[in-house]
C-alpha positions in Angstrom: 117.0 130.5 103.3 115.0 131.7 100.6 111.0 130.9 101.0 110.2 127.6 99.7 107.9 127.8 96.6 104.3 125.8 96.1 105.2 122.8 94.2 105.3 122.2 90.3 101.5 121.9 90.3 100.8 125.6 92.3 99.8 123.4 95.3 100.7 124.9 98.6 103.4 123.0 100.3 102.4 120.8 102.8 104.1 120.9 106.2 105.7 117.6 105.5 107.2 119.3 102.2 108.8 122.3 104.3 110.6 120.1 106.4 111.9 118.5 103.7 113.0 121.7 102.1 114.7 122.7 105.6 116.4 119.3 105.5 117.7 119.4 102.0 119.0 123.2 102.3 120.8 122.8 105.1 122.5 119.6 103.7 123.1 121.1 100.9 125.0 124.2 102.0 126.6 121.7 103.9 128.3 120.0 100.8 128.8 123.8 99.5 125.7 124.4 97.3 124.0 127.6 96.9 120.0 125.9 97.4 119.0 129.6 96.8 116.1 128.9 95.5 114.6 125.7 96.7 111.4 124.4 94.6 109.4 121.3 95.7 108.7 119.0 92.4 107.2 116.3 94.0 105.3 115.1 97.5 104.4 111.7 98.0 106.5 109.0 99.4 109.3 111.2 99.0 110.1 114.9 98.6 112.3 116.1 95.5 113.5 119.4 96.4 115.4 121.2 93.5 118.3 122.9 94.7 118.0 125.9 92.7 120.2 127.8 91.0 122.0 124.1 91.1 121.3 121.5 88.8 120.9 119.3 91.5 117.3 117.5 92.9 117.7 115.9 96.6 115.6 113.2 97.6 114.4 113.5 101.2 112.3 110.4 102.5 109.1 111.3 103.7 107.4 108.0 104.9 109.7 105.6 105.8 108.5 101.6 104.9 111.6 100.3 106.2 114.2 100.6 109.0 116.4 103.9 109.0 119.1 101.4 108.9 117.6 99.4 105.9 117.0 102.6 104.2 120.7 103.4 104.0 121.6 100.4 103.0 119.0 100.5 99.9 120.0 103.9 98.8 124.2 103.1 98.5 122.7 99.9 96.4 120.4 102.7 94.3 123.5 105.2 94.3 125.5 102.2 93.2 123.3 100.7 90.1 122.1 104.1 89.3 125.9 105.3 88.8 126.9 102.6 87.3 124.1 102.7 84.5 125.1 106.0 84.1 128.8 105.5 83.4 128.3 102.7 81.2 126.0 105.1 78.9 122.5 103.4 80.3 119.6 105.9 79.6 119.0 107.0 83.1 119.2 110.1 85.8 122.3 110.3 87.4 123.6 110.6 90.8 124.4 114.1 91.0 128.2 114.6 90.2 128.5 117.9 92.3 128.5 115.2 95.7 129.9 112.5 96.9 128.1 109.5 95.5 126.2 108.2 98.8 124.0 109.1 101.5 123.5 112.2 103.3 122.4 112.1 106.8 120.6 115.5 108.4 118.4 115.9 110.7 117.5 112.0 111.1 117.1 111.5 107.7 119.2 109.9 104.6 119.1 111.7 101.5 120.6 111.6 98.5 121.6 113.8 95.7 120.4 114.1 91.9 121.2 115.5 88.7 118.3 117.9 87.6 116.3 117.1 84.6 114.5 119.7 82.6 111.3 117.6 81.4 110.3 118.2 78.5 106.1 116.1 78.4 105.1 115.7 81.9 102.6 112.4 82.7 100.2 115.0 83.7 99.9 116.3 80.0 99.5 113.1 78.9 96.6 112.0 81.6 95.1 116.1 80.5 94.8 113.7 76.8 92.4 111.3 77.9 93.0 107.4 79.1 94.2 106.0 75.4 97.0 108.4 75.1 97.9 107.7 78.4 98.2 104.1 77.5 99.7 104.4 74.4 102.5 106.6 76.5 102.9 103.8 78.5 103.0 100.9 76.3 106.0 102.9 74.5 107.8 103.2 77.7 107.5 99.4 78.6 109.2 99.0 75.2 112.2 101.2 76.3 112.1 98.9 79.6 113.9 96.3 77.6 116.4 98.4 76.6 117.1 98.8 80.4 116.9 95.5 81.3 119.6 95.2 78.7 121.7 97.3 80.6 121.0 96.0 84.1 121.5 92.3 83.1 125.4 93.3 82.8 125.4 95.0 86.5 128.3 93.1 87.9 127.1 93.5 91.7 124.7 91.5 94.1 121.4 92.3 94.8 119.0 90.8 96.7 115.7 88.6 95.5 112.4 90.1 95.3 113.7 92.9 98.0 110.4 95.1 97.3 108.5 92.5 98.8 110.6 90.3 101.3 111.4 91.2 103.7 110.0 94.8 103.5 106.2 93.3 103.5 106.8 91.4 106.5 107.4 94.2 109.2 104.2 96.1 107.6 101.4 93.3 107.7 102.7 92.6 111.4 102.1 96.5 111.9 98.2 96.2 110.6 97.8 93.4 113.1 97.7 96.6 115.4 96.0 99.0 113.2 94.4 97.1 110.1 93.6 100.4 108.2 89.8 98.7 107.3 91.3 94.8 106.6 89.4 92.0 108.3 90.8 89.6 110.3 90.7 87.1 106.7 92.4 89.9 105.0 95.1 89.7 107.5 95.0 86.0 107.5 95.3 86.0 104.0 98.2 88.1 103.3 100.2 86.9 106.0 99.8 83.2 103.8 100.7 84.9 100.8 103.8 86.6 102.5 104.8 83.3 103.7 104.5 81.6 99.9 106.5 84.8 98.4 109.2 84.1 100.7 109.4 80.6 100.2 109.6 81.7 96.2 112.2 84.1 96.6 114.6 81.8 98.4 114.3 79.2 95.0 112.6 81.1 91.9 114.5 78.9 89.4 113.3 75.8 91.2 109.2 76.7 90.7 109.9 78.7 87.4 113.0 76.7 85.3 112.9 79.5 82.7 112.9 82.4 84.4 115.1 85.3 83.4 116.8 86.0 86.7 118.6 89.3 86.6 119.2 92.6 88.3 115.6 94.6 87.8 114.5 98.8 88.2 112.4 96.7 90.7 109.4 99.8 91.1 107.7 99.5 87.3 110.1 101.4 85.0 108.0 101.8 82.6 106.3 104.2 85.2 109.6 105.8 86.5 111.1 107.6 83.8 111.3 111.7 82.3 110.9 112.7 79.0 113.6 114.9 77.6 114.4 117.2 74.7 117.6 114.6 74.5 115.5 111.4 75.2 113.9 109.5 78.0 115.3 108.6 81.2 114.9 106.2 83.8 114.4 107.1 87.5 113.8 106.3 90.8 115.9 103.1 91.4 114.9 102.9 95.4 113.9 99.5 95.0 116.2 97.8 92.7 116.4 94.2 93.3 116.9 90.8 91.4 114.4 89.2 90.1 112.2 87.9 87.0 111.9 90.3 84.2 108.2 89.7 85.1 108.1 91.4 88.2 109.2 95.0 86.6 106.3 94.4 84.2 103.8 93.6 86.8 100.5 95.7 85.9 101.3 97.1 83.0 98.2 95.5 81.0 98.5 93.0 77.5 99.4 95.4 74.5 102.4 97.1 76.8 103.5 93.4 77.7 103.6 92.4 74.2 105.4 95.9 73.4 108.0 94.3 75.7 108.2 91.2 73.9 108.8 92.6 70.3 111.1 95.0 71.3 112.9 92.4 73.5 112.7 89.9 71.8 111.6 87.5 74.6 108.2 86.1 75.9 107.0 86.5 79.1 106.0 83.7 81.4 102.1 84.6 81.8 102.1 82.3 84.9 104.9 84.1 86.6 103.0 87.3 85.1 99.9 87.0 86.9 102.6 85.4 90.5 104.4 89.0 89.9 101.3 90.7 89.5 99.7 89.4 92.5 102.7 90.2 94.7 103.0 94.0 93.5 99.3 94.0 95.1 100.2 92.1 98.3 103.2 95.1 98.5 100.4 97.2 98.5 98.4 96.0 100.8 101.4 96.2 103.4 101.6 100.0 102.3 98.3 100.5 103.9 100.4 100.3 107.3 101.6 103.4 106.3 98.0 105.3 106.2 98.3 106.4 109.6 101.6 109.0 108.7 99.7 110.1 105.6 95.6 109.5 105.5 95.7 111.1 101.9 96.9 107.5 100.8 94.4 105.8 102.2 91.9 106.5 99.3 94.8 106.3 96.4 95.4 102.5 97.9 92.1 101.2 97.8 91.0 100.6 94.1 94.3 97.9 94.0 93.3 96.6 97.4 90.1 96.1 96.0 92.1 94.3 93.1 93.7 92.4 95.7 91.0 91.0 96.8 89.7 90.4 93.8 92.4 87.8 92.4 93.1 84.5 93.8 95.2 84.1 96.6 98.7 82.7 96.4 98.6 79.2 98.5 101.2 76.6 98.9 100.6 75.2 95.7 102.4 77.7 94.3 105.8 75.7 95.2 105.2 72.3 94.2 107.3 71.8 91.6 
């Protein structure tokens, strides 16, 4: 195979990137693409590998916060709601037609298979213009969430409640028992309670919250997740798509992009479930600190909303009196 290239941003790929790149050519020959030229585009959680000369980006997991198993079954349900958008004319990136539309194990891992998109104003211009254009770029895009939410709320299939969070969150907080990545014993104590009340939520969200808009959801902040194109913007990354409140895809995005939402939607948000949402998306990311061990680099990106975390109330039992 041809040499792997630095990634988008002239980094040099990481060892955890050229196994990923290994991973995705050899796949991809499998299924009878060229992968002449494979370029990494992104490292994090996951690595996007374009398959170049193809039009085709594969998504090969890097840190797993879930079961090899689980994982599988979450990236048919993304294949599935991501396709389907796509067919019904939903502004999003599509599973790449040049595959069969599910999974590809190699290796020990699951991938799957995207169309390429040629971006046309990357975030990182946008952070190069300073924090208010960076805002103002996001408080658009939480405007376009609504037209996506439109879309989703017609999905015909099931999906489960809250997903991001239960059970996923479990298994991690019972991992930082054993290594608690700088949490006291409280901290630990503490989330564990929260976990407990977010399930108990999940299992009867109309019951606390009467007039909550229960519907399929991006479920990993769209308004975050998405590529700008010469044709128009479009939505990405549905790993964790879920049902839920509208509230929890709009968890963090700050007051003038939640009101965005609201004109363009037409619908007003339920502050209190806001701020329940909101504190959730933080508990998620305390368990994600169980992950700090396979990648120390997080560590550091983690702990300003850890700090948040603290920060805020916790969630108690109160929560589910109705």
């Amino acid at each position: 195979m041809a040499n792997p290239s630095p990634d988008s941003s002239g980094t040099p790929l990481s060892e955890r990137a050229e196994r990923a790149v290994r991973i995705a050519v050899r796949a991809a020959r499998r299924l009878g693409l060229r992968a002449d030229a494979p370029r990494v585009l992104h490292d994090v959680f996951n690595v996007l590998v374009h398959l170049a000369p193809d039009p085709v980006v594969v998504r090969v997991p890097s840190l797993a916060l879930v079961s090899a198993e689980e994982q599988t079954i979450k990236q048919r349900r993304e294949l599935d709601v991501a396709g389907w958008l796509a067919d019904t004319g939903a502004p999003v990136v599509r599973p790449s037609p040049l595959v069969p539309r599910e999974p590809v194990a190699c290796e020990g891992r699951s991938l799957t298979f995207w169309e390429f998109v040629d971006e046309k104003d990357p975030l990182r211009e946008a952070v190069a213009a300073g924090p208010e254009a960076l805002e103002d770029r996001f408080v658009e895009q939480t405007g376009w969430t609504a037209q996506l939410h439109g879309f989703l709320a017609r999905y015909p299939g099931e999906l489960p409640v809250l997903s991001p969070v239960v059970p996923t969150v479990e298994p991690l907080l019972a991992a930082l028992r054993k290594e608690p990545q700088g949490l006291t014993t409280a901290d630990l104590d503490r989330a564990e309670q929260e976990y407990a009340v977010l399930e108990a939520l999940a299992a009867d969200l109309p019951g606390r919250f009467p007039g909550a808009r229960i519907q399929p959801l991006h479920g990993d902040g769209p308004s975050y997740n998405l590529l700008r194109t010469a044709e128009g913007h479009l939505f990405s990354d549905f790993e964790d798509v879920t049902s839920g409140p509208v509230e929890w895809d709009l968890a963090m995005v700050g007051p003038r992009a939640a009101a965005e939402y609201e004109r363009v939607s037409g619908h007003s948000l339920d502050r209190a479930l806001l701020d329940v949402m909101e504190r959730a998306r933080l508990l998620q990311v305390v368990g994600a600190l169980a992950v700090v061990p396979s990648m120390p680099e997080l560590g550091p990106m983690l702990a300003p909303m850890v700090d948040q975390w603290r920060e805020r109330p916790p969630l108690g039992p109160d929560l589910l009196v109705r």
